[in-house]
N, C-alpha and C positions, 0 to 999 in steps of 0.2 A: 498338293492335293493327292497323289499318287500316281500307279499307274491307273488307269481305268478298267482295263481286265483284269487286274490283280484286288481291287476294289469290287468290281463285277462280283467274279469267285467269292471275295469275302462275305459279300452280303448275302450270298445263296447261301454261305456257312453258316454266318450269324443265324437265317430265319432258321435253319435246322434245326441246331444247338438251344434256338429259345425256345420249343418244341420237347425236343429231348437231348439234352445237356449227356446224360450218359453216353446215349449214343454218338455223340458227336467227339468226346473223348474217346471213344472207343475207336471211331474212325480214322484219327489222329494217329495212330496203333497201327494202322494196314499198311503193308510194305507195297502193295502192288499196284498204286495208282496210275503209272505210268501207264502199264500193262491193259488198265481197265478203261483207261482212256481211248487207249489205242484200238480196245476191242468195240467199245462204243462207235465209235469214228466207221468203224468195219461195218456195224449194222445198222448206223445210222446212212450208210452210200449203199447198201443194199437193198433200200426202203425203193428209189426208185426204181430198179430194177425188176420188184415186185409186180410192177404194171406192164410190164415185156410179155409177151407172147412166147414160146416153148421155141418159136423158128428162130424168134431174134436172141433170146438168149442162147442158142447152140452157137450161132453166129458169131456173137461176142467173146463164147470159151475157145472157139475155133481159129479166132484171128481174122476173121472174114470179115467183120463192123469192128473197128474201133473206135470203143466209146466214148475215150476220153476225147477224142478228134471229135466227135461227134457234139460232146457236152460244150468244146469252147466254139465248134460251130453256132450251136442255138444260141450262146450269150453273147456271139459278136452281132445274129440277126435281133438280137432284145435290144440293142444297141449299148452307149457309154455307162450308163447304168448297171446292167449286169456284169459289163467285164471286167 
């Protein structure tokens, strides 16, 4: 059957391509996926951060809250499900 994310991906390709076939050769084309993933990934864990108050984000740049201690705090209190 394959892998599943690699099928996943495919199928978001597929519906594109049935859409616009051009475009989807063209994308085929772009060297920088890696790059645009990664930038993705960046502003997609920025999105919560948006909800921080100006105190707690100084905090966070500063070293004083760390977040990511913070982040596997709350999914240990969600409990086996989040972690």
């Amino acid at each position: 059957m394959g892998d599943p994310l690699h099928n996943s991906v495919l199928d978001v390709l597929r519906g594109f391509g049935r859409r616009n076939e051009a475009a989807l050769e063209d994308l085929a084309e772009f060297p920088e996926w890696q790059r645009i993933a990664q930038t993705e990934l960046e502003r997609r864990a920025t999105s919560i951060v948006q909800a921080l108050d100006d105190e707690a984000l100084r905090a966070i740049a500063v070293g004083d809250i760390d977040f990511s201690q913070l982040c596997r705090e709350a999914a240990r209190e969600l409990g086996p499900k989040a972690a």
